[in-house]
Backbone bond lengths (Angstrom), bond angles and torsions (degrees), N, CA, C in turn:
res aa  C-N    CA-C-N  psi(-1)  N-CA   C-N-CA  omega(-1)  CA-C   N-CA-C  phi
1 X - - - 1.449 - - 1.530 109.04 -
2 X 0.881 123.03 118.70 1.754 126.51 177.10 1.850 115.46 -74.71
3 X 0.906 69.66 142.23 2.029 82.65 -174.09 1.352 96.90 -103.61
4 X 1.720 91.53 147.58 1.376 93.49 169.21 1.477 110.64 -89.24
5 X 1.212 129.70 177.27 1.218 140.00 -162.90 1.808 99.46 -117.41
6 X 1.334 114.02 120.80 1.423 128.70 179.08 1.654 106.49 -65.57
7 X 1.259 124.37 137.66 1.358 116.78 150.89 1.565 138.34 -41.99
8 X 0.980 133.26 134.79 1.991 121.12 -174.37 1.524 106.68 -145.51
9 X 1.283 137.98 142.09 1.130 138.41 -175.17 1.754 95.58 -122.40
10 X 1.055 123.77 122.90 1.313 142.91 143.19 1.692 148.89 -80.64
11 X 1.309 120.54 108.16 1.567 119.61 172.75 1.593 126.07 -86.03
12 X 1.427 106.49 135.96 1.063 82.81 -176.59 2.512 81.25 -126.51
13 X 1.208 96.60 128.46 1.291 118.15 178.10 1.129 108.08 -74.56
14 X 1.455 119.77 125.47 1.116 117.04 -177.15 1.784 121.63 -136.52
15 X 1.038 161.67 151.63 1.262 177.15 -168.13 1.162 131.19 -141.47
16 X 1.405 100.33 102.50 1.932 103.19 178.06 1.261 94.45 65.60
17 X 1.773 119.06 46.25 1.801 104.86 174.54 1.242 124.63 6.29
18 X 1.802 117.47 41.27 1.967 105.70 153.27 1.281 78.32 -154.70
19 X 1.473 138.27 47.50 1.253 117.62 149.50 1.677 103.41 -133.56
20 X 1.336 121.40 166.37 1.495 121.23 158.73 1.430 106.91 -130.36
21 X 1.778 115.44 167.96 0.892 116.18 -177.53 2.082 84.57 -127.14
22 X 1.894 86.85 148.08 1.812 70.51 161.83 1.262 94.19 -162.25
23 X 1.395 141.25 171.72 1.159 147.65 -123.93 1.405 114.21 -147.85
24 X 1.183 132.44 112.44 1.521 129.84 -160.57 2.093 97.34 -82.62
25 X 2.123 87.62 140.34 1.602 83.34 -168.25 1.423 94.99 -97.43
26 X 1.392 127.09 149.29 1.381 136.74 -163.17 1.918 92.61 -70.50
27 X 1.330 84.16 150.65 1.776 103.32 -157.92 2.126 82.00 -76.44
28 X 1.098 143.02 20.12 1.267 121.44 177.24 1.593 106.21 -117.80
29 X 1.148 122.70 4.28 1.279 140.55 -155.74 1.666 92.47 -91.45
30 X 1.132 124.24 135.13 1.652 130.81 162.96 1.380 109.02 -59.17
31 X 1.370 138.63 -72.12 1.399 149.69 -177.98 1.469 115.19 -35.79
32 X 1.302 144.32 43.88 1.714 122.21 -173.98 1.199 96.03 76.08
33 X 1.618 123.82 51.54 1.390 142.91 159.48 1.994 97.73 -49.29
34 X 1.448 130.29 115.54 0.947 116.36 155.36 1.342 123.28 109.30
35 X 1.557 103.79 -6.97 1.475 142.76 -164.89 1.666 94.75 -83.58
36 X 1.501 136.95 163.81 0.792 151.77 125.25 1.743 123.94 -84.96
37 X 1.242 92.77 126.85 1.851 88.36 -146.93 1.343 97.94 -130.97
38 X 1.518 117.83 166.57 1.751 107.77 155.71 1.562 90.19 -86.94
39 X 1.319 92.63 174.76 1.427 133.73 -178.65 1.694 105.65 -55.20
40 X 1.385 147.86 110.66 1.277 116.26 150.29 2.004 95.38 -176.24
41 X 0.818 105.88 -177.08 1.637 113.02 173.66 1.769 108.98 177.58
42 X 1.299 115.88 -168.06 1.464 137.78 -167.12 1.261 94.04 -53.89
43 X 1.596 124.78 153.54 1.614 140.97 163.28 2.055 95.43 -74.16
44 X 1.501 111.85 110.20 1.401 100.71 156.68 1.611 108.71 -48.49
45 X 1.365 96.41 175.46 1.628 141.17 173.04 1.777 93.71 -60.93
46 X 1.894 89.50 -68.54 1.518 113.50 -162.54 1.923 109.22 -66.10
47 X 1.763 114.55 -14.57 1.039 103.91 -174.45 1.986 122.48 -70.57
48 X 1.802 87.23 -2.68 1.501 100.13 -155.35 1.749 89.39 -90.76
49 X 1.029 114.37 -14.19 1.581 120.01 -171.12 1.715 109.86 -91.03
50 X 1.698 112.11 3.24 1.207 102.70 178.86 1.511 108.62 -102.42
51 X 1.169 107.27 145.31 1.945 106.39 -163.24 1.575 112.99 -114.77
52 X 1.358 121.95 -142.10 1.326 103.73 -163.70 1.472 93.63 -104.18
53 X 1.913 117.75 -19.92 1.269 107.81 170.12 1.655 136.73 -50.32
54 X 1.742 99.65 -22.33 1.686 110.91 144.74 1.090 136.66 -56.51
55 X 1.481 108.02 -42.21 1.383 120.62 -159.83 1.685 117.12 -131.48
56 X 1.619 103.62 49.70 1.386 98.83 -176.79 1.599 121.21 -85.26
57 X 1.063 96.02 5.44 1.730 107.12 176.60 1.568 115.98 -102.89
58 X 1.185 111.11 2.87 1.892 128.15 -171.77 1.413 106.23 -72.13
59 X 1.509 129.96 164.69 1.100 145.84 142.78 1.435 118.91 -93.60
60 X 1.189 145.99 99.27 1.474 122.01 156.16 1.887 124.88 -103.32
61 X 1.131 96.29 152.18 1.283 129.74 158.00 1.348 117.84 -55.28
62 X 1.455 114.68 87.02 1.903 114.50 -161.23 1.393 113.44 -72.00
63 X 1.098 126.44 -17.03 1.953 135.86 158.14 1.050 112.60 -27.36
64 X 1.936 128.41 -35.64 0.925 126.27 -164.13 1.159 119.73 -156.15
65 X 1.456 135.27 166.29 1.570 130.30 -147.22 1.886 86.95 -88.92
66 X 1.470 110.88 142.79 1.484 125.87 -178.86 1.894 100.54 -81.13
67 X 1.348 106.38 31.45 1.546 96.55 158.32 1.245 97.18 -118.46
68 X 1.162 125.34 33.74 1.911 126.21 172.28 1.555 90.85 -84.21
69 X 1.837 103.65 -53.94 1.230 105.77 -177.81 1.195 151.48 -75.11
70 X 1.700 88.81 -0.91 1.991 118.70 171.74 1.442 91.44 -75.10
71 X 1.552 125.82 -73.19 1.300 139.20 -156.99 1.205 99.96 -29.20
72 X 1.979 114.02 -64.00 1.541 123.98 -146.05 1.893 99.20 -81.95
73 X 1.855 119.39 -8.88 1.347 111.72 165.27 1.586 105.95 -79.70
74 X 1.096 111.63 -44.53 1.607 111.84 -170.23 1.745 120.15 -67.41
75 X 1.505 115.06 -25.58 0.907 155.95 -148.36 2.106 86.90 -87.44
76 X 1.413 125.62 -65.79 1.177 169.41 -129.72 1.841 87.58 -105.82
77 X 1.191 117.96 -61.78 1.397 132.05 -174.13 1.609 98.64 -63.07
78 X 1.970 111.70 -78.47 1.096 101.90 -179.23 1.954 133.16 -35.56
79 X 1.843 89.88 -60.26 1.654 87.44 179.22 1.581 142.27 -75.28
80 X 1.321 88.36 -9.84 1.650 111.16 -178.80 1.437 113.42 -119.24
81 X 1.108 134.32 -31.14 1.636 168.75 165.99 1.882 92.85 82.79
82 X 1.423 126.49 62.23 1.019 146.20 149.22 1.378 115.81 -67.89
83 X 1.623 144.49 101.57 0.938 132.76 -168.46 1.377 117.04 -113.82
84 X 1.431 128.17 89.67 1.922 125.29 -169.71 1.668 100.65 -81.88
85 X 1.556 103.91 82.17 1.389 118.42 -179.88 1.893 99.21 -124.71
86 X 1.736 109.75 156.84 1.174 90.83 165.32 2.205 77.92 -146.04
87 X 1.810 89.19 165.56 1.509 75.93 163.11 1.783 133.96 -54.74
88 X 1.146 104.33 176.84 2.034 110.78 163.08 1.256 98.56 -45.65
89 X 1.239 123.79 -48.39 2.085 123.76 -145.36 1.832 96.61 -98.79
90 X 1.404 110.08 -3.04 1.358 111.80 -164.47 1.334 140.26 88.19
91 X 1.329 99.89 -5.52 1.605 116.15 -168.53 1.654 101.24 -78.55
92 X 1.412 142.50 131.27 1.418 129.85 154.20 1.327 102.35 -30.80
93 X 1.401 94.44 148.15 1.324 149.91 134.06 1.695 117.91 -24.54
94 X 1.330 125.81 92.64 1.644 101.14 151.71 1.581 108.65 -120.44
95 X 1.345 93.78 138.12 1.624 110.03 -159.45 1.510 93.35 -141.15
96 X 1.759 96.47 130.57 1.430 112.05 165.94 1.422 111.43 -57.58
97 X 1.243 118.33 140.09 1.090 151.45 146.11 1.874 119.53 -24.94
98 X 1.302 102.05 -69.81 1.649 105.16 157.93 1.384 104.51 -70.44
99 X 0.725 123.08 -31.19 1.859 125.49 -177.21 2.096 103.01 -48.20
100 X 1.527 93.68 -61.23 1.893 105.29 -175.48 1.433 93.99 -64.87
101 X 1.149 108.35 -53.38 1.692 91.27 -170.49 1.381 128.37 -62.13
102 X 1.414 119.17 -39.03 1.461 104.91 155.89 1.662 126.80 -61.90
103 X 1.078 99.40 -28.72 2.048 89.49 159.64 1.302 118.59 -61.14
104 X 1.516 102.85 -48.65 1.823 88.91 174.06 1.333 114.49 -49.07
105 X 1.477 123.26 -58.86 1.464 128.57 -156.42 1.425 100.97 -63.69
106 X 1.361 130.81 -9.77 1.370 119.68 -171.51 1.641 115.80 -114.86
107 X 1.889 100.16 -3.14 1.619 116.40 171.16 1.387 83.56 -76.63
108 X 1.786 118.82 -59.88 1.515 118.80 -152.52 1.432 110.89 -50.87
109 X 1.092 120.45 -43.06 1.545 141.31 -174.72 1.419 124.52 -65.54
110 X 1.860 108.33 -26.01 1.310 122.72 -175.68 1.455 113.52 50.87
111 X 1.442 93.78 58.81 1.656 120.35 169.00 1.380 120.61 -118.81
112 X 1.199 98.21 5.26 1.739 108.43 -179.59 1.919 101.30 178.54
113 X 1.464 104.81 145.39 1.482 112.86 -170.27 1.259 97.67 -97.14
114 X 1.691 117.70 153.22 1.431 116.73 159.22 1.457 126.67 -39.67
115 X 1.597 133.55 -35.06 1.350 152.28 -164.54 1.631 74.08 -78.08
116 X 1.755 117.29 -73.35 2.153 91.56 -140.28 1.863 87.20 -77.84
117 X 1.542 129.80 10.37 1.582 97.75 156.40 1.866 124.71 -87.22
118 X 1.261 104.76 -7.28 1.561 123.68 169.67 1.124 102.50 -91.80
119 X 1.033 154.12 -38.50 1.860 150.93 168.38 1.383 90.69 -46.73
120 X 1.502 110.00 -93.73 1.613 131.91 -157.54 1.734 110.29 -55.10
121 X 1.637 125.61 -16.79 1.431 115.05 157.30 1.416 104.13 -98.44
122 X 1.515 144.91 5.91 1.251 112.97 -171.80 1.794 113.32 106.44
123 X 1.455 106.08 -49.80 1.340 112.55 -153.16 1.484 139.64 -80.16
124 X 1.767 118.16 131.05 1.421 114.11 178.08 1.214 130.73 -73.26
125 X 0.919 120.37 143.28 1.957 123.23 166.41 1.297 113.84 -72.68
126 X 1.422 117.07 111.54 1.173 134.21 -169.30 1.757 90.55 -110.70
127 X 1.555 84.67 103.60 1.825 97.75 -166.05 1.901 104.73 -122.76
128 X 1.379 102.32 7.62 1.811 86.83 176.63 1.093 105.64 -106.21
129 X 1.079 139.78 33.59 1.484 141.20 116.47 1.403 123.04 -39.87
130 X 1.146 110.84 -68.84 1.670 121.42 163.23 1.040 120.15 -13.52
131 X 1.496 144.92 106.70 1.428 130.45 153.55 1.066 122.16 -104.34
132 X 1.306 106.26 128.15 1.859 109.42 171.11 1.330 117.41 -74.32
133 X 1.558 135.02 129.85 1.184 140.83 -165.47 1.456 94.63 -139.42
134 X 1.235 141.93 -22.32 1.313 94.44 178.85 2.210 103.38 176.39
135 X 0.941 124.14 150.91 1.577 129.23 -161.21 2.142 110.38 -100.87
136 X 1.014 90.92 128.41 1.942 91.87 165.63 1.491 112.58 -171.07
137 X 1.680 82.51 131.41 1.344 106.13 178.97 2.002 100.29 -92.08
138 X 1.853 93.92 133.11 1.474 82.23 -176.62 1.397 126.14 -72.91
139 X 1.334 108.09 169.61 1.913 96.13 -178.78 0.834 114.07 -66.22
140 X 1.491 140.18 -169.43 1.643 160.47 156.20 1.313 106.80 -32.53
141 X 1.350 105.74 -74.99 1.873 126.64 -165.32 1.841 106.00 -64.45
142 X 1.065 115.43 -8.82 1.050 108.82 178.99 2.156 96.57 -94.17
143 X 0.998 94.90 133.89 2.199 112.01 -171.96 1.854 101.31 -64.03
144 X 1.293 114.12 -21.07 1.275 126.38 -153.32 1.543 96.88 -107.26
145 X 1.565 133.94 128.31 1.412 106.29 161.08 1.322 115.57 -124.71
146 X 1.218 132.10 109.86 1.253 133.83 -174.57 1.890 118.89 -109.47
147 X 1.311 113.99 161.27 1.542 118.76 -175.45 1.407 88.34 -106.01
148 X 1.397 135.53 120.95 1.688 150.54 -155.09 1.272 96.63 -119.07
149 X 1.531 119.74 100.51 1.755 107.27 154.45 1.572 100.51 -102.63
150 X 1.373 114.88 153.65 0.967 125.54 -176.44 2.008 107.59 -118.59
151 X 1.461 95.51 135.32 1.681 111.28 160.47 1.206 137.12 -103.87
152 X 0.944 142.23 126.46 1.497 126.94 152.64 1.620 132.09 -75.14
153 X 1.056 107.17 161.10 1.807 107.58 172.99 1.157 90.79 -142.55
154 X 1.781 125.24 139.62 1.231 119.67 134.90 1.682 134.64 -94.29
155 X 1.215 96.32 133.68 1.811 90.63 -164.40 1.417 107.21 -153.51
156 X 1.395 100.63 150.52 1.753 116.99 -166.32 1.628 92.67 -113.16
157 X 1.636 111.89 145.86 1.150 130.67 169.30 1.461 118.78 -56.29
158 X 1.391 120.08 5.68 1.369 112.70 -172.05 1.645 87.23 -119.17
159 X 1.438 128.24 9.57 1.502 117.89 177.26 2.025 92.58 -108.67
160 X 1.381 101.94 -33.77 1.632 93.69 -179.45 1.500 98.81 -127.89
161 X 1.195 122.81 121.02 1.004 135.22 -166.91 1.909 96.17 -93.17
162 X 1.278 106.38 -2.68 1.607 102.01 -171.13 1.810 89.75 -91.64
163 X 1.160 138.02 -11.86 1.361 150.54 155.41 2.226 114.95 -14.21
164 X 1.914 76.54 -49.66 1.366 85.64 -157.06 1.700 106.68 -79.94
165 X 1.298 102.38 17.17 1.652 121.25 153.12 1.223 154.30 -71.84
166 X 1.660 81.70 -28.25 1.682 107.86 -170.07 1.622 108.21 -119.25
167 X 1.354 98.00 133.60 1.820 99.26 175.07 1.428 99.68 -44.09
168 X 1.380 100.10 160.72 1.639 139.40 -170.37 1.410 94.29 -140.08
169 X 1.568 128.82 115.27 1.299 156.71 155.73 1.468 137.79 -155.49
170 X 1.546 107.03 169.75 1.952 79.30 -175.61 2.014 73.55 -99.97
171 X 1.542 84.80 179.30 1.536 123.30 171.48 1.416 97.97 -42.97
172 X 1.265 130.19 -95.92 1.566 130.45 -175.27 1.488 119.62 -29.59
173 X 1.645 109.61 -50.10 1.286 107.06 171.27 1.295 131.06 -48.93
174 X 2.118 106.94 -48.62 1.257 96.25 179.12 1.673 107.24 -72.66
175 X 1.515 139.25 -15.36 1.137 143.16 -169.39 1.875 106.04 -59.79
176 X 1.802 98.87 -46.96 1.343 93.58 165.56 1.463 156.15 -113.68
177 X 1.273 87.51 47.89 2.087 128.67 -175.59 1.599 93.80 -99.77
178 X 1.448 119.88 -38.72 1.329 126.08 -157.68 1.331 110.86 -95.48
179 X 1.547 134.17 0.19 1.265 161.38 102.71 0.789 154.11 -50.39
């Protein structure tokens, strides 16, 4: 019986466009439990419910529904706790520290949706940063089947300090660690 393939938005972090950063997924996780991965997973339900009153500062890519580009912010927040938010008026964001982390733990937990943590602070998705580069559907052998768009960000450790978490390598390098 053929499955359909879920939507997934992917980041891939980048620095001085020839480096990436990517983030090892905790070995209990079903998906590439253990993997060093970019950033990304499934399109919520709830990502389709966020509108432009979130995201009036966004760019999208009209090919495709603009919860590719909720997923791959929320997506980015949860696993890395990278947050591309700015206030209503545009001004950054300063947000406690324990403050993000209990939002994560309560996205991770599915105790609260990305939408009521952007309602209840105020905050926009500052999403034209984001670039879309490119589409994949996974193979066969992989148990999981998802439709993969992929983003980029470029970003320096002194804008996300949650950075200094995640390997720093180029592509080839990590290509030949994994060999």
């Amino acid at each position: 019986m053929a499955v359909i393939p879920r939507p997934a938005s992917t980041v891939v972090l980048m620095k001085d466009l020839s480096k990436v950063y990517l983030t090892k997924r905790p070995t209990t996780m079903k998906f590439f439990g253990g993997y060093c991965v970019f950033p990304g997973g499934a399109v919520d339900k709830t990502d389709y419910e966020i509108d432009n009153k979130y995201t009036k500062y966004g760019n999208y890519d009209e090919t495709f529904h603009p919860a590719y580009y909720v997923a791959a912010a929320r997506e980015l927040f949860e696993e890395v706790g990278i947050l591309l938010v700015n206030s209503g008026d545009g001004a950054p964001f300063n947000f406690e520290t324990d403050k993000l982390k209990e939002y994560r733990r309560l996205l991770l937990n599915g105790e609260m949706s990305f939408l009521n943590m952007l309602e209840q602070e105020g905050f926009h998705l500052q999403l034209e940063n984001l670039t879309y580069f490119g589409h994949l559907i996974t193979p066969d052998l992989i148990q999981f089947d998802l439709i993969q768009d992929f983003f980029s960000l470029n970003c320096q450790m002194d804008n996300f300090p949650s950075l200094n978490q995640m390997r720093l390598t180029t592509p080839f390098g990590f290509l030949q660690r994994r060999h």
